[in-house]
SEKE-913100 format. One record per residue (C-alpha): x, y, z; residue number from 1; residue in one letter. Coordinates in Angstrom, 1 decimal. Each point is the difference from the previous one (the first is absolute). Last residue first. Layout:
        x        y        z   resi   resn
        X        Y        Z    NUM      A
...
END
This chain:
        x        y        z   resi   resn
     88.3     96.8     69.8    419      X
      0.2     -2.6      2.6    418      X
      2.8     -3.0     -0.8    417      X
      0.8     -3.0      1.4    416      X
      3.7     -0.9      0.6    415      X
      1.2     -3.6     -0.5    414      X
      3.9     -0.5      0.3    413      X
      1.8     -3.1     -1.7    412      X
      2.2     -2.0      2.1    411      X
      3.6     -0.7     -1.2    410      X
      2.1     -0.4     -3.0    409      X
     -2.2     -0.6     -2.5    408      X
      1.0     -1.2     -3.3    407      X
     -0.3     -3.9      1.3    406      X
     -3.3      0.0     -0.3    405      X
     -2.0     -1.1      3.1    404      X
     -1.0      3.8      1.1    403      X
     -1.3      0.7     -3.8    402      X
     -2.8     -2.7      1.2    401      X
     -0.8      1.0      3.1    400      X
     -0.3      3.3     -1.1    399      X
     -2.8     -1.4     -2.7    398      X
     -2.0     -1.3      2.3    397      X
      0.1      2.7      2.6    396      X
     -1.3      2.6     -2.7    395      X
     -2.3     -1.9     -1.5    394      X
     -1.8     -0.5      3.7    393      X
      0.3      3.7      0.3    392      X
     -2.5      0.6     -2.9    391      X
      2.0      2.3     -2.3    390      X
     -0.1      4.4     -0.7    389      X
      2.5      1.2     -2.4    388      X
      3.4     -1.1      1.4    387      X
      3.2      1.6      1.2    386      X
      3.2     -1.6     -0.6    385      X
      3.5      0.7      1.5    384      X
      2.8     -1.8     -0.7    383      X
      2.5     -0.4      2.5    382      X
      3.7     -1.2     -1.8    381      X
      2.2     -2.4      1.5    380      X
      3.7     -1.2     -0.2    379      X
      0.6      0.5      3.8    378      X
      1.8      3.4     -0.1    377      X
     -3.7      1.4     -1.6    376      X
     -0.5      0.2     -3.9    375      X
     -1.4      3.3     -1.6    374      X
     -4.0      0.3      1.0    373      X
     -2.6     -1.0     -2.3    372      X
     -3.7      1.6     -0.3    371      X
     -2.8     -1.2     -1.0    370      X
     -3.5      1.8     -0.7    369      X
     -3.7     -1.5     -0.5    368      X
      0.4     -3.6      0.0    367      X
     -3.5     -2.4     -0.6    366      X
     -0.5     -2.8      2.0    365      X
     -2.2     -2.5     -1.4    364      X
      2.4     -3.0      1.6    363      X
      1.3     -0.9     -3.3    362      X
      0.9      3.5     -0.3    361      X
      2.2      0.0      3.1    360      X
      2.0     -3.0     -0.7    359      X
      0.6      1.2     -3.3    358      X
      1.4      3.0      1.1    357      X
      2.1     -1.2      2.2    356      X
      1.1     -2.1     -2.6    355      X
      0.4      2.8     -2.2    354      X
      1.6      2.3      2.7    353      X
      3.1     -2.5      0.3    352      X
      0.8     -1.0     -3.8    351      X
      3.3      2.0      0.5    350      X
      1.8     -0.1      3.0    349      X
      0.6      2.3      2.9    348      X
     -1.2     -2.8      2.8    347      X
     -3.6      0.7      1.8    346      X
     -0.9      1.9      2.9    345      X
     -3.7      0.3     -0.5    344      X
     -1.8      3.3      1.5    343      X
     -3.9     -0.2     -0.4    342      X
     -2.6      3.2      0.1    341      X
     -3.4     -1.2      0.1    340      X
     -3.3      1.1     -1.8    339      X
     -3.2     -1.2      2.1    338      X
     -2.6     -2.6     -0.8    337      X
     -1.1     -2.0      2.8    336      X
     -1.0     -3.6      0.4    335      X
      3.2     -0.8      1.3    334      X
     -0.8      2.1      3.4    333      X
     -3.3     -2.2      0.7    332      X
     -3.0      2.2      0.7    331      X
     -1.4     -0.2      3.9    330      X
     -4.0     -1.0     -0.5    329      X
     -1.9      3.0      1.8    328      X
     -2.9     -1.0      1.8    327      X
     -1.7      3.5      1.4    326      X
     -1.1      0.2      3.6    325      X
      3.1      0.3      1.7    324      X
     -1.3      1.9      2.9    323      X
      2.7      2.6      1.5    322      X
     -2.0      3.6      0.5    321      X
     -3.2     -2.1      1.8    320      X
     -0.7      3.0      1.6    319      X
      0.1      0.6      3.8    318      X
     -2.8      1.7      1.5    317      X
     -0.3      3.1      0.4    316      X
      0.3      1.6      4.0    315      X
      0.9      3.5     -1.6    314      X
      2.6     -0.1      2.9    313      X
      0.9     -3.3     -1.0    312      X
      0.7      0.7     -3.7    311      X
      2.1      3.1      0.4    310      X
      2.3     -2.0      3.0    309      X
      0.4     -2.9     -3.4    308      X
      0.9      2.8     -2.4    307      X
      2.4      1.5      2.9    306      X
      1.6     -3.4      0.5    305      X
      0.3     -0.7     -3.2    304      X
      1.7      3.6     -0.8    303      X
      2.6     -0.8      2.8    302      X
      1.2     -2.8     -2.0    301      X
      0.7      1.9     -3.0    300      X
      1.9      2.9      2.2    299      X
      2.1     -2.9      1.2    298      X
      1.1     -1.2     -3.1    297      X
      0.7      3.2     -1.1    296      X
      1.8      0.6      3.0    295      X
      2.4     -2.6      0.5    294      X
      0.5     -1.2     -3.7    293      X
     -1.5     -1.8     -2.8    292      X
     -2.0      1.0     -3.5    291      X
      1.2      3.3     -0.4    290      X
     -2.2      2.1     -2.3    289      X
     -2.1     -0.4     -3.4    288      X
     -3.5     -1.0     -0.9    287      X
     -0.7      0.0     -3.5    286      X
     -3.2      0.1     -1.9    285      X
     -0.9     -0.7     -3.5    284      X
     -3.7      0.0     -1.3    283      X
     -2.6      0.3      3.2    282      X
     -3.0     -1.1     -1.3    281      X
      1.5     -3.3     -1.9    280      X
      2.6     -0.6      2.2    279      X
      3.9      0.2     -0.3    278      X
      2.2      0.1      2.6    277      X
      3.4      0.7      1.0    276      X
      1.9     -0.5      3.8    275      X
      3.3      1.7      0.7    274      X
      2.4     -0.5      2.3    273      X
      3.1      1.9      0.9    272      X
      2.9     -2.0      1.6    271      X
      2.2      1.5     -3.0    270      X
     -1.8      0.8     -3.4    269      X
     -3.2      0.3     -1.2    268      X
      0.9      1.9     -3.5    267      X
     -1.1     -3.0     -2.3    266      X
     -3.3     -0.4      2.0    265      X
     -1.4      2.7     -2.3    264      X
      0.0     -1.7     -3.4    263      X
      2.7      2.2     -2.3    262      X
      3.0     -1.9      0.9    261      X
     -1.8     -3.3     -1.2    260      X
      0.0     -2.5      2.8    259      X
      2.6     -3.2     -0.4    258      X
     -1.5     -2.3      2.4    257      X
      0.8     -1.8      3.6    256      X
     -1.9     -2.4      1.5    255      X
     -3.4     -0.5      2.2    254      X
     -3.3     -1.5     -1.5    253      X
     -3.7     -0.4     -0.1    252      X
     -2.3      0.2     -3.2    251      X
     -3.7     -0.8      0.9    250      X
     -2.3     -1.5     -1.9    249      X
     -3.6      0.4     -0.1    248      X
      0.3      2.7     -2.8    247      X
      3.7      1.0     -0.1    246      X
      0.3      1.6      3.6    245      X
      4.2      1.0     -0.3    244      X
      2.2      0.1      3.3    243      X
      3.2      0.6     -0.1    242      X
      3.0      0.7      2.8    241      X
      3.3      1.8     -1.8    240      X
      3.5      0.0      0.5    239      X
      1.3      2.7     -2.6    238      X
      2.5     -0.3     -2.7    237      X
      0.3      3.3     -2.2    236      X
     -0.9      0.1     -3.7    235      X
      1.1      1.8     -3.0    234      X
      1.7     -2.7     -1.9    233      X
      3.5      1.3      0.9    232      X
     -1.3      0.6      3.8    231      X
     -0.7     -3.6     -0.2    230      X
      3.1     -1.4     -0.9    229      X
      1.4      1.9      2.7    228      X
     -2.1     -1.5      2.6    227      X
      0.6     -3.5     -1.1    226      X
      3.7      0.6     -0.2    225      X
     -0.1      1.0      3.7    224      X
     -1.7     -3.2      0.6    223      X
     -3.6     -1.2      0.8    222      X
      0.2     -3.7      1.5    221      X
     -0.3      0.5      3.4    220      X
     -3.3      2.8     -0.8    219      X
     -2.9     -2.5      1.2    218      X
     -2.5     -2.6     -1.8    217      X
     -3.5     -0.6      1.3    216      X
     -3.1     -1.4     -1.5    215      X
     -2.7      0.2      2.7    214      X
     -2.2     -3.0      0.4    213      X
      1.5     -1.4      3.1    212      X
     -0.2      3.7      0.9    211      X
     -4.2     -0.7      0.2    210      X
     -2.0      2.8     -1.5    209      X
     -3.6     -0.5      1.5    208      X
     -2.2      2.4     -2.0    207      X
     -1.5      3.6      0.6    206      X
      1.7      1.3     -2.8    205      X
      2.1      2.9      2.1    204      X
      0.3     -1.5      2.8    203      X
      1.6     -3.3     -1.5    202      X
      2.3      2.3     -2.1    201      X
      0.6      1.8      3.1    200      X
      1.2     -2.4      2.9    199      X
      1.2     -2.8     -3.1    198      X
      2.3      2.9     -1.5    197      X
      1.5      0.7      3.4    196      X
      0.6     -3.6      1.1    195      X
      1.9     -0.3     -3.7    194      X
      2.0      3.0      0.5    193      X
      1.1     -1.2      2.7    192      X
      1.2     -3.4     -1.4    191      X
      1.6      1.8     -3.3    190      X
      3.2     -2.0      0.4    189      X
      1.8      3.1      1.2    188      X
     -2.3      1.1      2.6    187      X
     -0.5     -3.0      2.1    186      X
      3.0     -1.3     -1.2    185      X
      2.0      3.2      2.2    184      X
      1.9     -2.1      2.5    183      X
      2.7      2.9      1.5    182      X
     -3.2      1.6     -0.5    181      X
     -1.0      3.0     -2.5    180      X
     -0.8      3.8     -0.1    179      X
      2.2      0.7      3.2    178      X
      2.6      2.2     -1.5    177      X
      3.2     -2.7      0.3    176      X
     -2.6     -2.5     -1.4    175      X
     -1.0      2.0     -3.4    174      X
      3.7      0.8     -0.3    173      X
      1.0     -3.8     -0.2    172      X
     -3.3     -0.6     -2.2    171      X
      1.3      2.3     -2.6    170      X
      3.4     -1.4      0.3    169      X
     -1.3     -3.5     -0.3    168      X
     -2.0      1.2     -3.2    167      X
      2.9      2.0     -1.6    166      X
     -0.3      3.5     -0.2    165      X
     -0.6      2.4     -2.7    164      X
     -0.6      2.6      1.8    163      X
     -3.8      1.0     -1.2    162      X
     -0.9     -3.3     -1.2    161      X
      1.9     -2.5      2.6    160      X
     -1.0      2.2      2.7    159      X
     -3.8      0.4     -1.3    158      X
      0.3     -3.7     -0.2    157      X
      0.6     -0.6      3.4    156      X
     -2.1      2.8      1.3    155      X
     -3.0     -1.7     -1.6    154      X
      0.7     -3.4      1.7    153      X
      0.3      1.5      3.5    152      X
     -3.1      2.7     -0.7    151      X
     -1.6     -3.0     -1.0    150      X
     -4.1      1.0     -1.1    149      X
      0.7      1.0     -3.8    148      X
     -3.5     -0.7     -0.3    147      X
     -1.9     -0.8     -3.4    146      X
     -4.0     -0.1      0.5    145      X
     -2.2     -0.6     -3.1    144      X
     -3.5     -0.1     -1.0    143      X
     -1.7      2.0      2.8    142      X
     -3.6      0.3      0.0    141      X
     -0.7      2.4      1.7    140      X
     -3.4      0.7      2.4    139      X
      1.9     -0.7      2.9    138      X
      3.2      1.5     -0.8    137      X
     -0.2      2.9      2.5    136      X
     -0.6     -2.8      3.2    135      X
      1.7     -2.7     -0.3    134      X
      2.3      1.1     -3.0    133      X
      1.1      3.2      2.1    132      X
      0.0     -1.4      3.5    131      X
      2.6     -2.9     -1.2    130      X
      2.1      2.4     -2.4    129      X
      0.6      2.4      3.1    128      X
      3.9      0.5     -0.8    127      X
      1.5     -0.1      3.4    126      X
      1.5     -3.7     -0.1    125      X
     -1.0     -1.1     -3.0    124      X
     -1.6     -3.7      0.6    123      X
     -0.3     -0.7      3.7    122      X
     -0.2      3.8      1.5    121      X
     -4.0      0.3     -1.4    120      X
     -0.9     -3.2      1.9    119      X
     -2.9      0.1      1.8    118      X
     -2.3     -2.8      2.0    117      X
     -3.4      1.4      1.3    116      X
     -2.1     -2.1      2.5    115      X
     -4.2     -1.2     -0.5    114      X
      1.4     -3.3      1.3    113      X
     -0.5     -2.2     -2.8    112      X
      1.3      2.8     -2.4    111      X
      3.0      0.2      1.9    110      X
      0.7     -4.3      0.1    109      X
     -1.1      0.8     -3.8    108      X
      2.9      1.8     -0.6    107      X
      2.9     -1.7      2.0    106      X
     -1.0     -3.3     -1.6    105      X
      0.0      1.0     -3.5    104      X
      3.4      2.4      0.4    103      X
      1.8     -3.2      0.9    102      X
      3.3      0.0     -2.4    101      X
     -0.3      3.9     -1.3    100      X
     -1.8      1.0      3.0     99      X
      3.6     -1.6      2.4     98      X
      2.7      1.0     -2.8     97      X
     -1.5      3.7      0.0     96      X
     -0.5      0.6      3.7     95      X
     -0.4      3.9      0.2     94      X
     -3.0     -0.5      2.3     93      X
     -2.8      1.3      1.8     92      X
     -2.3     -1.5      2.0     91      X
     -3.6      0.7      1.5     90      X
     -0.9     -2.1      3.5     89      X
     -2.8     -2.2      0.1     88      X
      1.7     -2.7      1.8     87      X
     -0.2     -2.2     -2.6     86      X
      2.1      3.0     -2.1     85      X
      3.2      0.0      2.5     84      X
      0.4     -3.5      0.4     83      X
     -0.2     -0.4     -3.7     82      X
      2.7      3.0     -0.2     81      X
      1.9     -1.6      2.9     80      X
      0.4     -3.7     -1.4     79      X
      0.8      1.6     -3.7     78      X
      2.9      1.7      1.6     77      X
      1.1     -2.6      1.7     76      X
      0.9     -1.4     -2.7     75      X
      0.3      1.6     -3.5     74      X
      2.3      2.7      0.2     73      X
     -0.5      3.6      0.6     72      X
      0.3      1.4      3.4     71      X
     -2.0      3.1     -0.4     70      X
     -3.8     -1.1      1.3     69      X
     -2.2      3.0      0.8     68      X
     -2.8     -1.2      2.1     67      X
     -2.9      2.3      0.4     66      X
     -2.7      0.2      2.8     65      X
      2.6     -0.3      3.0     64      X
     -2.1      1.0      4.0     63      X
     -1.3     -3.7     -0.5     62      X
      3.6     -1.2      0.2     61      X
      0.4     -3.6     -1.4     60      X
      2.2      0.6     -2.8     59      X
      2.2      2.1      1.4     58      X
      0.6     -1.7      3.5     57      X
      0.6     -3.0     -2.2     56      X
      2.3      1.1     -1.3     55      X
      2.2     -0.2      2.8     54      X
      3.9      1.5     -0.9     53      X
     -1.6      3.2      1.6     52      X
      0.7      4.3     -0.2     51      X
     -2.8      2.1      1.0     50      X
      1.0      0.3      3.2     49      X
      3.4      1.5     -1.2     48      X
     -1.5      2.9     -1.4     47      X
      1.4      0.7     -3.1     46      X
      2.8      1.7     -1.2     45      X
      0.8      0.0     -3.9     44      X
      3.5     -0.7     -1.9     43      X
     -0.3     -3.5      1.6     42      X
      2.0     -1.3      2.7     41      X
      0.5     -4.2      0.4     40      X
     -1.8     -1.1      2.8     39      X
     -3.0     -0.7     -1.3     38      X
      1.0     -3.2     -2.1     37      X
     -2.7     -2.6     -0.7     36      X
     -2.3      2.8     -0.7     35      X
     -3.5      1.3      1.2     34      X
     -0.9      3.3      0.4     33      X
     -3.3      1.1      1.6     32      X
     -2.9      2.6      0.8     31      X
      1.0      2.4     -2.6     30      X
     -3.0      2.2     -0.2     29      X
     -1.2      1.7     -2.9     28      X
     -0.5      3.4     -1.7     27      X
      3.6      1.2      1.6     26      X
      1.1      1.6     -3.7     25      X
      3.9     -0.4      2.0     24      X
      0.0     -2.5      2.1     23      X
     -1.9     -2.0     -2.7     22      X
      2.6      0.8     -3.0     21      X
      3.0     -0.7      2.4     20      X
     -1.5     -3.5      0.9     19      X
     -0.7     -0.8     -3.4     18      X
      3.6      0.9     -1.1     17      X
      1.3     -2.4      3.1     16      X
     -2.4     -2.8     -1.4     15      X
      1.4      0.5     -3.4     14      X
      3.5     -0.4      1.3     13      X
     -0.3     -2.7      2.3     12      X
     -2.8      0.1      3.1     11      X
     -2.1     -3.1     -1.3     10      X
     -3.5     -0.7      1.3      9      X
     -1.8      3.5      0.9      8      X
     -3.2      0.1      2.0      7      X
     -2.1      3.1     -0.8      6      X
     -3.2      1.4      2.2      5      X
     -2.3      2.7     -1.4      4      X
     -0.1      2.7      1.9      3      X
     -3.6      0.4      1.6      2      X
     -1.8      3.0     -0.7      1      X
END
């Protein structure tokens, strides 16, 4: 039987790794490679004739049946992919930022033409979370998702926990190893994570999460004394992607939390990812493994195009895997009720605590534990305060508050919490 045909857009890293996966399990045929650049060598030979900068040559072959776009972005790669699928040709991606922003148009143009669009590589890299809660969970209902889905992020603060590092010094080492960017915001300021959490939480519900809609907060303001403070109150800091179904609402966010030492995530550490869930059938589940890298990444994308070969030879039609048929309203972040962990730095003077105090149980928020540090160079003191659970709104209108009094010396830390 006929090989089938693949036309590859984007010969960088993960597009080398797929080519050395395909060269070697040979169950396709590479009919192109198209890249700006392809000049430049590549730790894999490949036939030169199958090298263009045209891709149009790619997405107009007859001989190509699936398109596997690698060049990230939003435009062109959303012009190709479109292209790709009205011309009835299957696609795979690892496009996070692109089905996170305009994953509605990209899946029904696939539907409308009877073509598959995958995407296992765009929110894990080689964990299959994608293919397991398509197709494993169907008959689950899962309650909760909590990814630790940065590897850049996560190493960070696994640096700053394990080493004690400073933030900069974390990120410093995370950039001289290839983990982050010289311009690492995407990953820092929880943007990534964000795209991946939309991809999956959106999957996984069957409703249209919008990132507009997504609360996200990054790890910038997490300090080495942050960390520390934690460890005493038996918590590590991780970066964490949420999603909570609470009846027709849906929870959505991205930022850091204090995770109890004993909850599984807690020992995810480095670039490692992990993804936890909780459904009604299934109970607790945790997927585990790196989330980003060469061959991982490759190896997930390689699985699409297998699953999609696997399809056509038993000639099925394509599903509709990526309808968003239920209506899910997105839940407000101040209307939850979490426990928090808040640093003040405050002047070492008496009366300080009781109109913090004050502040806080005027707002309904109830304290669980303080504790006070000895005084600092510059005259102030952190004090620490954890809380019994609060609605979030309280929480921000009562920080605003202690922030304007003249006993505190600079911006107060919010931290929530996950027992």
């Amino acid at each position: 039987m006929k090989k089938v045909g693949v036309g590859l857009i984007g010969f960088g890293t993960i597009g080398t790794g797929l080519i050395k996966i395909i060269q070697q399990e040979k169950q396709v045929e590479l009919k192109h490679i198209a890249d700006l650049d392809i000049t430049t060598p590549r730790s894999v030979k490949v036939d030169k004739a199958l090298l263009t900068t045209d891709v149009s040559k790619v997405l107009n072959d007859p001989s190509v049946d699936i398109i596997v776009e690698l060049i990230g972005g939003i435009q062109p790669a959303k012009k190709f992919i479109l292209t790709a699928l009205k011309n009835k040709k299957h696609v795979v991606t690892a496009n996070k930022a692109l089905l996170a922003t305009h994953g509605d148009e990209i899946f029904q143009t696939a539907k409308d033409n009877n073509v598959y669009i995958k995407f296992e590589a765009s929110v894990a890299g080689g964990i299959p979370i994608i293919k397991a809660v398509r197709d494993s969970f169907r008959s689950s209902d899962i309650t909760s998702v909590l990814g630790i889905v940065n590897g850049t992020s996560n190493f960070i603060l696994s640096r700053m926990s394990l080493d004690g590092q400073t933030f900069s010094a974390a990120l410093k080492d995370a950039q001289g190893l290839g983990y982050a960017e010289t311009d690492a915001s995407l990953d820092i300021d929880g943007v990534d994570s964000a795209h991946k959490i939309a991809i999956l939480s959106s999957i996984i519900y069957r409703t249209r999460v919008d990132m507009g809609h997504i609360y996200v907060e990054g790890i910038r303001h997490i300090t080495l004394e942050d960390i520390q403070y934690a460890e005493e109150l038996g918590y590590v800091i991780k970066p964490l992607a949420i999603a909570n179904r609470d009846g027709n609402k849906l929870d959505v966010r991205v930022h850091p939390v204090l995770i109890s030492k004993e909850h599984l995530l807690s020992s995810v550490s480095d670039v490692y990812n992990a993804i936890y869930l909780r459904g009604d059938s299934i109970g607790e589940m945790m997927f585990y493994g790196l989330g980003a890298g060469q061959m991982p990444t490759a190896n997930a994308v390689y699985s699409d195009i297998i699953d999609i070969v696997g399809k056509m030879s038993a000639k099925s039609n394509v599903m509709d895997d990526y309808s968003f048929t239920n209506r899910l309203d997105i839940k407000e972040t101040s209307e939850n009720r979490l426990r928090y962990y808040i640093r003040f730095s405050a002047v070492d003077k008496p009366g300080v605590l009781a109109k913090i105090s004050g502040i806080l149980g005027r707002s309904k928020i109830s304290i669980a534990s303080v504790i006070q540090k000895d005084r600092k160079q510059s005259g102030a003191v952190p004090i620490i305060m954890m809380t019994h659970e609060a609605e979030e709104k309280n929480i921000h209108s009562a920080i605003r508050g202690i922030d304007k009094l003249d006993i505190i010396k600079s911006k107060s830390i919010i931290i929530r919490v996950k027992d």
